[in-house]
Each structure stands twice: as C-alpha cells, then as structure tokens.
N, C-alpha and C positions, 0 to 999 in steps of 0.2 A: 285558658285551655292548654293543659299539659300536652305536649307533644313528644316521642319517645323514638330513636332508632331501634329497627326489627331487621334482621336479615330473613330472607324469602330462599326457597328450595332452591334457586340457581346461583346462591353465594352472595348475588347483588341487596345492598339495603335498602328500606323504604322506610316511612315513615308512620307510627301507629300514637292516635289516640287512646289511651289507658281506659279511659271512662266509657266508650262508647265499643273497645276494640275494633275501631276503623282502622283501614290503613290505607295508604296513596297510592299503593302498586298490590297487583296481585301477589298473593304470598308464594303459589306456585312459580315465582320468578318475576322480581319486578322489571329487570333488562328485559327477559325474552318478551314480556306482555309488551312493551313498550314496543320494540323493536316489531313484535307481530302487527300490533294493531295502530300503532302510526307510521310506522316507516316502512312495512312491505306494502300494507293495504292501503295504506295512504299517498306518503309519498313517494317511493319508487314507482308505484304504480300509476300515479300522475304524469311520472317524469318518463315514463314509458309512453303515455297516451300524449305526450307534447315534446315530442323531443325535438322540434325545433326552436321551440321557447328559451328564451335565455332566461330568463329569471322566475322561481315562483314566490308567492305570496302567504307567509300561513299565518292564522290565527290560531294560537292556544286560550283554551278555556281551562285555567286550572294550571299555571304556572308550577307550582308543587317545588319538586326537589329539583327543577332545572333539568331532569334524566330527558326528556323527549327534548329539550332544544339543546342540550349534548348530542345527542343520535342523529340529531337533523344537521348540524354544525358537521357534524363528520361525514357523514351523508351527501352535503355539497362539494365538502372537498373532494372526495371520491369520486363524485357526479362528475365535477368540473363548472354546477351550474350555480348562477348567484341565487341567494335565497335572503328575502327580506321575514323578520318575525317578528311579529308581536304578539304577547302574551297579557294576561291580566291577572292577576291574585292578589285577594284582599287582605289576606294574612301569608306576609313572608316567612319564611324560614326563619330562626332565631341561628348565629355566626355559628356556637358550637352543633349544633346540629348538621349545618353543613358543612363542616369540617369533619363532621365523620361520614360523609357519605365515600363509597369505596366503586364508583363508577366508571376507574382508570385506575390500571396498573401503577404502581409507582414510579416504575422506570421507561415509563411512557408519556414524557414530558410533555406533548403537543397536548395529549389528552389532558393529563395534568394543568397546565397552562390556560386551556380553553374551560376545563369546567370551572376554574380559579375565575375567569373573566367575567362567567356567566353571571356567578352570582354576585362579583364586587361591581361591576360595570352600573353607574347612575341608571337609577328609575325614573322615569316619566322624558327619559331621553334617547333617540339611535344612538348605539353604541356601533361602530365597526369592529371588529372582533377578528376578522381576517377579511382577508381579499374576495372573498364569496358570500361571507356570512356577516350579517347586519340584525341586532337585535333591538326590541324597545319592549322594555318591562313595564308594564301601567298596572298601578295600584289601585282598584277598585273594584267592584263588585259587575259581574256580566251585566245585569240592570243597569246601570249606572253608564254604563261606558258607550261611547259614541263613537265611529270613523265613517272619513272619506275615503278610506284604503279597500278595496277590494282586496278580493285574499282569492287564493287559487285553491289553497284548500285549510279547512277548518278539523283542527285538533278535538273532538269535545272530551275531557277529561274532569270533569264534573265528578263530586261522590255519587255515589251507586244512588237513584230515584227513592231508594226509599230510605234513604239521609239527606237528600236535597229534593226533594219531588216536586219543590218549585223554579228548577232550573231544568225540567224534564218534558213542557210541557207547548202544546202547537205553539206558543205567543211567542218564547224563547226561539222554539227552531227556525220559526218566519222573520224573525231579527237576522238570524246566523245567515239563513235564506241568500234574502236581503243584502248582505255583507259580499255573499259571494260572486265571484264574476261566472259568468256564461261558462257550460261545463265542469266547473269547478265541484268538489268535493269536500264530504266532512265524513269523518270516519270517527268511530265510540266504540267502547269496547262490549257498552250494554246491546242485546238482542231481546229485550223484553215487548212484547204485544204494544203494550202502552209506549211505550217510545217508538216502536218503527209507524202506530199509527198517528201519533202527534208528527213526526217528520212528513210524513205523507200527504197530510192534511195542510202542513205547511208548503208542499211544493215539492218535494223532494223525491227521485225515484228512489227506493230503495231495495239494496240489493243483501242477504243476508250469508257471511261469509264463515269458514271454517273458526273455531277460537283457538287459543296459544292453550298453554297445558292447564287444567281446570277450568275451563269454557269450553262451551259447546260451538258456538257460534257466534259473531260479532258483527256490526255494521254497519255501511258503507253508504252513503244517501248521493244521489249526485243532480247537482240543476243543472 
C-alpha cells in the first residue's frame, strides 16, 4: 500500500493513499481537526468535567502520524495533569514519511524532541516520555487487541465508515464501551446516522457537536 505526504489548508501535513485518495487528517487542516475533535471536545473537556483527578487514561484507535498523541503530550504539560496512552495501529508509518511530517516548528526543540520520541520510542512497551506523559504503541488490529486498562477517554480515529464500515459498527462500539471507565468518553470526528445509532445501541449517550472547518458536526458519546 503506497503511502504519500499531502499538506492540508492549515500548512500542517497528513498522510494520503494515491489509490484510493484517502488521507489520515482532514484536508481542510489536519492540526485544527485534530486539535478540534480530540483535544477541545475531548480532552480539555474531560479534564474540565474531573478536575480533581490526577491522571487520565486515553485509548487511540488509529495511531496514524502520532499528530493526536503530540497534542495530548503537550496538552498534559500545560494541564499540569499525568496522562497514560495507548494506542494501536496495524500499519506504522514507514521512517521517511515521518520525517517529513512538519507538526513543530523547527526551533521549538521540546516539540521537536517529543514528536522524535513518539514515533522512535519501542512498540508493545510504556515508554515515559516526560514527567506527565507515558505512552504504549501496540501493533494490532482493534479486533485483535485486548486490556485490563480502563481509559477515561477513547480517541476513535478509524477511516471514514465507508472505507472501514467494519470498524463502525454496535459490536466495535460495545468493546470501546466496555474499555471505558464510569463517565468516561469517546469522541470521532464522523456524525453519520449509522454511527451515532450503533454507539447508542452499544450504551452510549450521545451528544452531537459543532465540526472544525469542512464538517458540519462531530461526536461525542459518553458512559
């Protein structure tokens, strides 16, 4: 499967499939989408509704180019709050590809430094990464993969349902469910019929929120 760097209408790059013209990030800005639909509506928003909590928990679905556990990684040190993460992707990045991602300024060493870790740091192991942020990259497929880790809130970054529409479906979301601790959340960028009604069905209340630039709307499930 050929994979290709695209830059997106806010300067930030993503990743596009030539064959299929997929890509990982919205093209109207893969920072802003990321930063709208995991880190406002997700985790700030968490960290808002538990501010007594020391530590949260997230699961990503769809490890990708590393951009959302960048944002979250910088997101804790500005919090002040620990954050454990795991993620899963069954197909990593290939080394030149993520040496071209442009997700930090050059002469913003920390940022520099931390996206460097993200993606050299061993798979199938916690890595500490800084004093707040702790990651574990697992290589497998959402089917496939198992935990005793509760998560406080779940990343779903899956391709769009109608290039994965077998990762879109009640079975999937009553797993994620499942995963989550009491209160906790999972937030997606899709607002399609068929995904807020599989979530719903699986347990979920769901709530449907404004979308970043070229979306209408995005969504927000919470147990």
């Amino acid at each position: 499967m050929e994979r290709k760097i695209t830059h997106t209408a806010d300067g930030s790059v993503t990743v596009i499939i030539p064959e299929s013209g997929v890509t990982f990030h919205s093209v109207n800005g893969a920072i802003t989408e990321s930063r709208h639909v995991f880190i406002d509506a997700g985790l700030k928003y968490w960290l808002q509704q538990n501010k007594q909590t020391s530590q949260c928990n997230i699961f990503e679905m769809g490890f990708g180019t590393g951009l959302n556990a960048l944002l979250t990684a910088q997101e804790s040190i500005e919090s002040g709050k620990t954050i454990y993460y795991e993620a899963v992707e069954l197909y990593p990045l290939e080394e030149e590809l993520v040496a071209q991602l442009n997700y930090c300024d050059p002469s913003q060493v920390e940022c520099v430094t931390l996206l460097s870790a993200i993606h050299t740091c061993p798979w199938e192991i916690k890595a500490i990464l800084t004093p707040l942020f702790s990651i574990k990259k697992v290589k497998a497929s959402l089917t496939d993969y198992s935990t005793h880790q509760f998560s406080n809130i779940i990343y779903f970054d899956a391709f769009d349902p109608n290039i994965q529409p077998e990762l879109w479906t009640e079975a999937v979301f009553k797993k994620l469910f499942d995963m989550l601790a009491d209160s906790g959340i999972l937030v997606t960028y899709s607002s399609k019929g068929a995904v807020r009604r599989a979530m719903q069905s699986a347990g979920f209340a769901v709530e449907k929120l404004p979308g970043p630039p070229g979306k209408r709307e995005i969504i927000r499930g919470v147990k």
